[in-house]
C-alpha positions, 0 to 999 in steps of 0.5 A: 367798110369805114376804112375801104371808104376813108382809103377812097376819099383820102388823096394819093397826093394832097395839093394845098393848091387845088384844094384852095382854088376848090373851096374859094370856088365853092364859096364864090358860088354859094356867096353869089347862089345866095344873091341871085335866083338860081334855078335848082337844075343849074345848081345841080349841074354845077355841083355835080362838075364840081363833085367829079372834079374832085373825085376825079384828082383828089381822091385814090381814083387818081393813083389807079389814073396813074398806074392803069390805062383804063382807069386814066382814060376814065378819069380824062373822060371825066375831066375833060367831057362831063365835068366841064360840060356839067358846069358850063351848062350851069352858067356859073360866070354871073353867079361866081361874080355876085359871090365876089364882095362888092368893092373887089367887083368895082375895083378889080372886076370891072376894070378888068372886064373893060381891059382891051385883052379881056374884051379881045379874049372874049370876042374871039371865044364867045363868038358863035362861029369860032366857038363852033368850029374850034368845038368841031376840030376839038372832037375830029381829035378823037377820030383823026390825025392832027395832019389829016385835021391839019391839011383838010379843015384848016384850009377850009374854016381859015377864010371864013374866020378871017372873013369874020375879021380875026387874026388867022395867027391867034386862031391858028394857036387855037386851032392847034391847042384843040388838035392836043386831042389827036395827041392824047386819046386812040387811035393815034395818040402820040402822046401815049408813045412819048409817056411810055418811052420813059416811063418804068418797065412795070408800067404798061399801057395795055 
């Protein structure tokens, strides 16, 4: 029993990297969680996206990602749909910013935050209408190719965001940033054609 589960937790491949980003986060939250009044449900929500985060890259699941097709789409699943989705329903930005020492916050944060490529970042992804039409291609990726997403949508929404006053250049880049869903998951997946063509014999996708 004790070996089955050690063999579980134990990494397939240890990443000094993501193990440090994930405790300094894990720490942020706790430092500011400490400081702010936080609801019991946005904790909860945190720490469980931040769980399957974990789970999902730094344990043996990620070895069965690796060699079996199921196990990975599995693993995309939680990575990309409920993980994120858990901790931005979780609004950890104000918390993870009251964990930072307050001399990093005036000398580093805030200057930061008042920087023209900070405020034009965030105008573009914090804006409603932008958000909700890069969400909408983001999911028609799972559905339809990236030419048919292409050549109906994007003429559609491009005087509408434009209207709004943003750059159609940056918004294209966008735009084709959330179309990688058309490349990675059925029915097109291109991508998964790439992968095979230099993958080894032994490792199928069915």
């Amino acid at each position: 029993m004790i070996t089955t589960l050690l063999k579980w937790i134990v990494p397939w491949e240890f990443s000094w990297v993501f193990l440090a980003t994930f405790i300094v986060v894990c720490v942020l939250y706790l430092r500011g969680s400490r400081r702010l009044r936080v609801p019991r449900s946005r904790q909860l929500a945190f720490w469980t996206g931040m769980a399957i985060i974990y789970l999902s890259l730094h344990t043996y699941l990620d070895y069965y990602a690796e060699h079996e097709f199921f196990m990975h789409r599995l693993q995309q699943l939680l990575l990309h749909h409920l993980a994120p989705l858990l901790i931005v329903t979780a609004f950890p930005a104000s918390v993870l910013r009251a964990g930072f020492p307050l001399a990093w916050r005036c000398r580093i944060l805030r200057p930061l935050q008042r920087s023209w490529p900070w405020r034009a970042g965030m105008g573009v992804l914090m804006n409603p209408g932008v958000a909700t039409i890069l969400f909408v291609v983001f999911l028609l990726g799972f559905f339809l190719d990236w030419v048919e997403i292409t050549l109906i949508i994007l003429p559609l929404v491009a005087p509408v965001v434009q209207n709004l006053g943003f750059d159609l250049v940056w918004f294209t880049i966008l735009f084709a940033v959330c179309l990688q869903t058309s490349f990675l998951t059925p029915p097109v997946g291109f991508a998964l054609f790439y992968i095979k063509g230099v993958c080894p014999p032994e490792i199928k996708v069915t």
